[in-house]
C-alpha positions as CSV (number, residue, x, y, z in Angstrom):
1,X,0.0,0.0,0.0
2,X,1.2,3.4,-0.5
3,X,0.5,6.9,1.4
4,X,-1.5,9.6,-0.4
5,X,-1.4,13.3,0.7
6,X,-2.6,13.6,4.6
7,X,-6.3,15.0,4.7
8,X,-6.9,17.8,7.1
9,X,-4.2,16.5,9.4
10,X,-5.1,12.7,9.2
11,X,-3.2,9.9,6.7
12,X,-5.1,8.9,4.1
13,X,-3.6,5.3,2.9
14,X,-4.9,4.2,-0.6
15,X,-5.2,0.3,-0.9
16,X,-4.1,-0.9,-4.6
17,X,-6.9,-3.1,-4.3
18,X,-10.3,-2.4,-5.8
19,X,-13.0,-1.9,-2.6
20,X,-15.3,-4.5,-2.4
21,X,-19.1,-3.7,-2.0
22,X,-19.9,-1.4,1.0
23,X,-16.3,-0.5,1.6
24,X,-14.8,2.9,2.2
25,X,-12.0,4.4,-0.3
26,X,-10.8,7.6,-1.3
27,X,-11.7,9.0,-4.7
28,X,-9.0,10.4,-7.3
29,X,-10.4,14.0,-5.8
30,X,-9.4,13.0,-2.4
31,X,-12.8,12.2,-0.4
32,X,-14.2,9.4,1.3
33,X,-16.8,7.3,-0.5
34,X,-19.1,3.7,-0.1
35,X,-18.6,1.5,-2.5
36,X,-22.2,1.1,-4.2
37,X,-23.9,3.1,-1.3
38,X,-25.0,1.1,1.1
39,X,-22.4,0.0,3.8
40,X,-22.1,-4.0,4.3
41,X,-24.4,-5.6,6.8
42,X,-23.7,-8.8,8.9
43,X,-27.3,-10.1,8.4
44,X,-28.6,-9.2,4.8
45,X,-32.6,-9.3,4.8
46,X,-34.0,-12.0,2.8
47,X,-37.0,-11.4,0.3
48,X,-37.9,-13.3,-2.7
49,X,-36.3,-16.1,-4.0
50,X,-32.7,-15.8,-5.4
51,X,-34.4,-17.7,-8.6
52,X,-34.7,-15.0,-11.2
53,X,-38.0,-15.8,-13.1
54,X,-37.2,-16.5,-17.2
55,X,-38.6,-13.2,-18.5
56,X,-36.1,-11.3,-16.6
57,X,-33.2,-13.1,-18.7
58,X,-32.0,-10.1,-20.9
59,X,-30.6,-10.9,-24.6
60,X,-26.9,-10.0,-25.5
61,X,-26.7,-6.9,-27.2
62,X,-26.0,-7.2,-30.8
63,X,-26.1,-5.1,-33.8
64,X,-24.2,-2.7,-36.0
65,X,-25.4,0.6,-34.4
66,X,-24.4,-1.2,-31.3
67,X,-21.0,-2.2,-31.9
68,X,-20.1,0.9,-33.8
69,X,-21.3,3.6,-30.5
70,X,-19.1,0.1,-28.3
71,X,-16.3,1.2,-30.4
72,X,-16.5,5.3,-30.1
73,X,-17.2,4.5,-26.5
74,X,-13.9,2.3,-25.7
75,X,-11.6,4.6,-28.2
76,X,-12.9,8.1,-26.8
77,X,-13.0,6.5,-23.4
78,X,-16.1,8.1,-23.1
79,X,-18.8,7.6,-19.4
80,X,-22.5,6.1,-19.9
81,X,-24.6,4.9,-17.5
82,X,-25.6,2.3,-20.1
83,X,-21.9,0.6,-18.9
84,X,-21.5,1.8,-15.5
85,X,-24.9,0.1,-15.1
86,X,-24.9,-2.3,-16.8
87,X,-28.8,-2.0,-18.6
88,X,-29.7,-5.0,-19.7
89,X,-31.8,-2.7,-22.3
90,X,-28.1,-1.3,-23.9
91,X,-28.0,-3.3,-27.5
92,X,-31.7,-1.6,-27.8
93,X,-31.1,2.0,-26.9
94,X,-27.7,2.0,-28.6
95,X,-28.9,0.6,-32.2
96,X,-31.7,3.1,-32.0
97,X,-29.2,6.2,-31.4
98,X,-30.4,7.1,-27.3
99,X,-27.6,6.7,-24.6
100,X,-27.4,8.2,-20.9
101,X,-25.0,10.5,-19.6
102,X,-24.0,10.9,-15.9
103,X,-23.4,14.2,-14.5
104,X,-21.4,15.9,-12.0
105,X,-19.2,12.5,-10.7
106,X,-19.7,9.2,-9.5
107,X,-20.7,9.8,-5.8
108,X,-23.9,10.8,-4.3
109,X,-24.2,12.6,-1.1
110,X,-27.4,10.3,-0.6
111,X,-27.9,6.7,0.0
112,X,-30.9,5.3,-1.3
113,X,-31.7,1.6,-0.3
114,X,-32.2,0.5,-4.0
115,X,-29.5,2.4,-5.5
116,X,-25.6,1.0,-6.6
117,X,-24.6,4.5,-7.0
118,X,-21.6,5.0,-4.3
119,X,-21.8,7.7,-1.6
120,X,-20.2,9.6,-0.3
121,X,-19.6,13.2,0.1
122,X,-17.5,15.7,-2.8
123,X,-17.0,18.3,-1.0
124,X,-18.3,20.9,-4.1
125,X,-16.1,18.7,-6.1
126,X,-17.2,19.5,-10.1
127,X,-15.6,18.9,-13.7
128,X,-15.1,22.3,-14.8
129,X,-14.7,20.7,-18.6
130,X,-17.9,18.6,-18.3
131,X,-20.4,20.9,-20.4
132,X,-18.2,20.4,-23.5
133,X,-17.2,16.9,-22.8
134,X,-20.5,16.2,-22.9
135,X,-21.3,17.7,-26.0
136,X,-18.4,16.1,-27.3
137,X,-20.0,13.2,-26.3
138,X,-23.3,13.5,-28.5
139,X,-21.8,14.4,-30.9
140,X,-19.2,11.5,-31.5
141,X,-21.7,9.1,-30.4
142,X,-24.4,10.8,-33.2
143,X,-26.9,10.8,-30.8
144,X,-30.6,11.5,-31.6
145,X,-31.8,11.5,-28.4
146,X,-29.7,11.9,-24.5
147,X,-30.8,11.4,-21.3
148,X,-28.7,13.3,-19.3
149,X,-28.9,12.4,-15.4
150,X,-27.2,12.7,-12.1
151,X,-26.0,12.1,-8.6
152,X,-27.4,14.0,-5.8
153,X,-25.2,16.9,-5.2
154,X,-26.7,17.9,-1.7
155,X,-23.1,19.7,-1.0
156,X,-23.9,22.0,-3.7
157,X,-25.3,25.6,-2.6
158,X,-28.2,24.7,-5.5
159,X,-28.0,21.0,-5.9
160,X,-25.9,21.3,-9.1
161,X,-29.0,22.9,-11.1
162,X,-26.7,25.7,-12.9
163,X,-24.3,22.9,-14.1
164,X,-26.9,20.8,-15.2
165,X,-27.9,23.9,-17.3
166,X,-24.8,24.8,-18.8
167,X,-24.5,20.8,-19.6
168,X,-28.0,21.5,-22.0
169,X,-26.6,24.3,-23.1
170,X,-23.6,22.7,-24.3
171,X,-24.8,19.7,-26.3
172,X,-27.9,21.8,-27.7
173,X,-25.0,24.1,-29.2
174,X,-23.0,21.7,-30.6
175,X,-26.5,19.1,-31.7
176,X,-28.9,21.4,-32.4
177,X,-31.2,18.6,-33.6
178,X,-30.5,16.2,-30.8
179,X,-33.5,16.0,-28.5
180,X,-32.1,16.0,-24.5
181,X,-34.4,14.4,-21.3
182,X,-33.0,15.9,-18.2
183,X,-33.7,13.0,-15.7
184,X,-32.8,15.1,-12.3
185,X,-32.0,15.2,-8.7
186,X,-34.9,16.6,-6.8
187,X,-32.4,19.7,-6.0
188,X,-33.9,19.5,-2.5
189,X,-37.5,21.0,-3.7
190,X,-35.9,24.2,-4.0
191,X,-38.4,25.1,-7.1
192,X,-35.9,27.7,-8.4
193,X,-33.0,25.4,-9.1
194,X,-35.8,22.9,-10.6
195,X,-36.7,26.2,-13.1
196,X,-32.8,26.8,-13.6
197,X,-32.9,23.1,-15.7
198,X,-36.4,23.3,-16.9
199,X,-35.6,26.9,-18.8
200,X,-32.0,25.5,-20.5
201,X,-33.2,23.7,-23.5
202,X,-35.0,20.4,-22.6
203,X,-37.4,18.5,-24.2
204,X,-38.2,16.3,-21.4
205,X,-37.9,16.7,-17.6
206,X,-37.5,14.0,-15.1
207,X,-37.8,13.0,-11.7
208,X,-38.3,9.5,-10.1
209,X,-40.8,9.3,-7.5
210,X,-39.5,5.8,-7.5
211,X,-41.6,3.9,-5.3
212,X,-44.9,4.3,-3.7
213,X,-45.6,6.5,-0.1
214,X,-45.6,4.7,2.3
215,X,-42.5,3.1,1.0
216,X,-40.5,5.9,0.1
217,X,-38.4,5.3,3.5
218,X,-37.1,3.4,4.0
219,X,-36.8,3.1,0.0
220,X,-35.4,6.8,-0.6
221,X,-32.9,8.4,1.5
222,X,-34.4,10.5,4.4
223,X,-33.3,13.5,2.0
224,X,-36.1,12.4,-0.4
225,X,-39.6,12.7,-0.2
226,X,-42.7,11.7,-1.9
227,X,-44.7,14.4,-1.7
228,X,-41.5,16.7,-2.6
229,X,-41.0,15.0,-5.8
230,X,-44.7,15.5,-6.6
231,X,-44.0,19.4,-5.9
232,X,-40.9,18.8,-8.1
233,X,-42.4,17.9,-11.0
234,X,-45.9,19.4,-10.7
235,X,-44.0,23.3,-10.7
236,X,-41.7,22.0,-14.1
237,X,-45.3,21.1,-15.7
238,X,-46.7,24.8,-14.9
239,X,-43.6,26.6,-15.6
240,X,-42.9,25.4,-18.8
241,X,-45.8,23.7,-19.9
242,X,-44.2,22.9,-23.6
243,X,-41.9,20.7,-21.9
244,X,-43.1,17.0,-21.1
245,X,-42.8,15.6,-17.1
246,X,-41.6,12.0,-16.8
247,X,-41.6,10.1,-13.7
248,X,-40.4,6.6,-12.6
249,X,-41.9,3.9,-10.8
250,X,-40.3,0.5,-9.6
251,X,-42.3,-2.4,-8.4
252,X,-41.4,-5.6,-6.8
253,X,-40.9,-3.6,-3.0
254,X,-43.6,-5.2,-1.4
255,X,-46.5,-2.7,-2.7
256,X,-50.0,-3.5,-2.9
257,X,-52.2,-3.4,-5.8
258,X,-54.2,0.1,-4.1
259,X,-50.8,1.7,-3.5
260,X,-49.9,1.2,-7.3
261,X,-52.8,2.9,-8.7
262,X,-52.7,5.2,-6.2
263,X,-49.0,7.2,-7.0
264,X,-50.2,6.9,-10.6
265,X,-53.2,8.7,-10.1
266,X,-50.8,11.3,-7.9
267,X,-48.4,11.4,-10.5
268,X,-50.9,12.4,-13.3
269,X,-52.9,15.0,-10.9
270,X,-49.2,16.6,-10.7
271,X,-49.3,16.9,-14.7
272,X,-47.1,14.0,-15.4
273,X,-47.1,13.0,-18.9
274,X,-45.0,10.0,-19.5
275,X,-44.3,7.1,-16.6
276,X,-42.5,4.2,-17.1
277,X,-42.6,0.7,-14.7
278,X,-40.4,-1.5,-14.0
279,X,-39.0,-4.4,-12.0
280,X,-37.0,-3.8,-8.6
281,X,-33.9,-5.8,-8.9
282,X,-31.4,-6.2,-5.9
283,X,-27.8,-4.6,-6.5
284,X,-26.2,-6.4,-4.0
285,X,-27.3,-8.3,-0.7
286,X,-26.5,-4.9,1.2
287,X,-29.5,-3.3,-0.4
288,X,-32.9,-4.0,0.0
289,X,-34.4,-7.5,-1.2
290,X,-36.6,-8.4,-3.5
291,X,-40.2,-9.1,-2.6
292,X,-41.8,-10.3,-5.3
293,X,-41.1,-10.8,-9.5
294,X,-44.2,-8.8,-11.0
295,X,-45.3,-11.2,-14.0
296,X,-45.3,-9.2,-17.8
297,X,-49.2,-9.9,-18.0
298,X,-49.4,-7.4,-14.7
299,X,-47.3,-4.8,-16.6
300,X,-49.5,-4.8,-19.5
301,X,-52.2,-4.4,-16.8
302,X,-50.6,-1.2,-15.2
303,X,-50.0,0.1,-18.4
304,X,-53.4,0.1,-19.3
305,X,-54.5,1.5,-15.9
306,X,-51.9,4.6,-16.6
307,X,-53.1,4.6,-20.0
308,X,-56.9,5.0,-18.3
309,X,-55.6,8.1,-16.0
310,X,-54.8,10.1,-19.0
311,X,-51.1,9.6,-19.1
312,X,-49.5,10.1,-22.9
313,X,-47.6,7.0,-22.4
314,X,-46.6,4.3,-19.7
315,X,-43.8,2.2,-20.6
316,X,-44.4,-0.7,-18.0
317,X,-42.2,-4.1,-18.3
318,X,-39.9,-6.3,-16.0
319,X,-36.7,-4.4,-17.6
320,X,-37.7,-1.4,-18.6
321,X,-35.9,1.3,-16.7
322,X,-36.2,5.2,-16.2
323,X,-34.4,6.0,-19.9
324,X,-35.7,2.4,-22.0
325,X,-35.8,3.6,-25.2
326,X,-36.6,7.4,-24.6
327,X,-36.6,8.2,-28.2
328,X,-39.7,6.0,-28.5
329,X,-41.9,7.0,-25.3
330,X,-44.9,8.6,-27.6
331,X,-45.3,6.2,-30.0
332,X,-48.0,4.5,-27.7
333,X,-46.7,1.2,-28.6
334,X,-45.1,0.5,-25.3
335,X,-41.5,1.8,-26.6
336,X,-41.8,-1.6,-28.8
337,X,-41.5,-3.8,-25.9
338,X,-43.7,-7.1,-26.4
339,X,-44.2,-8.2,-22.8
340,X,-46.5,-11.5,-23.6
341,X,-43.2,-12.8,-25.8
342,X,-41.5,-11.9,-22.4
343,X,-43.7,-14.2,-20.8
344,X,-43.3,-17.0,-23.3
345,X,-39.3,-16.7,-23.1
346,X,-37.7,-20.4,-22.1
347,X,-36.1,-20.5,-19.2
């Protein structure tokens, strides 16, 4: 092991080896962050079986539009959350010309239950080159369509909202014709800094109420709220009504069937115009378990419920996450999935 500068009067030592799962290490900008959030526990909880049914078996991604943004990706040595997540949906999103762009680092100051995202905290830590980067980004990549999203930057005097913007900004100068989601931090419902993203360009603003209320904690961090992210994205609707609202809704938590129709009903009374659903899957066995694998015949159900409430589209499947095929969310054919060939999959 070798020393790294002293921190505020205290050794920091820097372990060549990689930190395992809910392990401390310092970052490359010198502070202390959890390896994918959630510290490791003695005793994790159980939940579902460990059996993953065969729908949620996701193909290997293929095709030329594929492999040719894999290439720019490795020889530009470029950051998607596509990789850094892993999506099972990446072959998809790629071949159709959408990808998803992480801003402002790696570590959040929060610590979601659900969430691999490391914490930690960055101390006002930002990329001053990021704006162009990312534009630099789109553009090598020829993207159509970008979902730009983020860690929570609570150690930020506005949650990060004015680099978000000048991100926008950026790629909107450099690709006027490439369509950009801002899928965002809650910015502490400080409506201001939620107005600060919503006037920079978008087409499409974000914000994952991720699971229903009475679940939210121990879900969400303690930072987050459900009722805050309905304030969130109900003031982007009326302050720039041109723009569309987006929300986010995991299921296989242990919800009930009346709590399901009940945040979709809240989301659409706070002007929500596109939701997508999709199936909780377990990070690692530090974070919350599963509780249950939601079958594809029930997503087709809940999409039709959404549908019902007015919604301009619900994209509802067992792997569909917050950015699944963007591009595609209002060509009310469900983003293309086909959940009852899901269903028939072998195992």
């Amino acid at each position: 092991m070798r020393a790294m500068p002293e921190l505020k009067g205290i050794p920091v030592v820097q372990d060549p080896r990689p930190p395992r799962s809910g392990e401390k290490y310092v970052t490359p900008q010198g502070f202390t962050a959890v390896r994918d959030g959630i510290k490791a526990r003695a005793a994790p909880e159980s939940g579902a079986t460990a059996r993953k049914p065969p729908w949620l078996k996701a193909r290997a991604p293929t095709g030329s539009g594929y492999q040719a943004v894999r290439t720019l990706v490795k020889e530009h040595r470029l950051a998607t959350v596509c990789e850094e997540a892993k999506c099972p949906n990446i072959g998809e999103c790629w071949n159709a010309g959408t990808a998803t762009i992480m801003l402002m680092g790696a570590v959040c100051t929060r610590a979601c239950r659900f969430c691999s995202v490391d914490t930690g905290n960055p101390r006002g830590w930002l990329d001053a080159q990021e704006p162009q980067n990312a534009a630099r980004t789109v553009e090598l990549m020829k993207l159509r369509y970008v979902v730009l999203t983020s860690v929570d930057r609570d150690d930020l005097a506005d949650g990060g909202a004015a680099h978000y913007a000048a991100c926008v900004r950026a790629i909107k100068q450099r690709n006027p014709h490439t369509a950009v989601e801002a899928l965002t931090p809650d910015f502490q419902g400080v409506l201001a800094d939620v107005a600060t993203v919503v006037d920079s360009g978008i087409e499409v603003f974000a914000q994952n109420i991720e699971t229903v209320r009475r679940l939210t904690h121990p879900v969400r961090d303690p930072r987050a709220g459900y009722g805050q992210t309905l304030a969130v994205l109900a003031h982007a609707k009326r302050h720039r009504p041109a723009v569309l609202t987006k929300s986010s809704l995991m299921l296989g938590l242990g919800e009930t069937e009346a709590e399901i129709h009940a945040t979709l009903g809240d989301l659409r009374a706070a002007g929500v115009d596109i939701v997508t659903l999709g199936q909780y899957l377990r990070p690692t066995l530090n974070h919350l378990p599963v509780q249950r694998y939601v079958t594809p015949e029930e997503f087709d159900r809940y999409r039709a419920d959404a549908l019902a409430l007015g919604f301009l589209e619900c994209v509802s499947g067992p792997l569909v996450r917050s950015s699944y095929r963007a591009e595609q969310a209002l060509n009310r054919n469900n983003a293309g999935l086909d959940n009852a060939a899901l269903a028939q999959a072998p195992p």
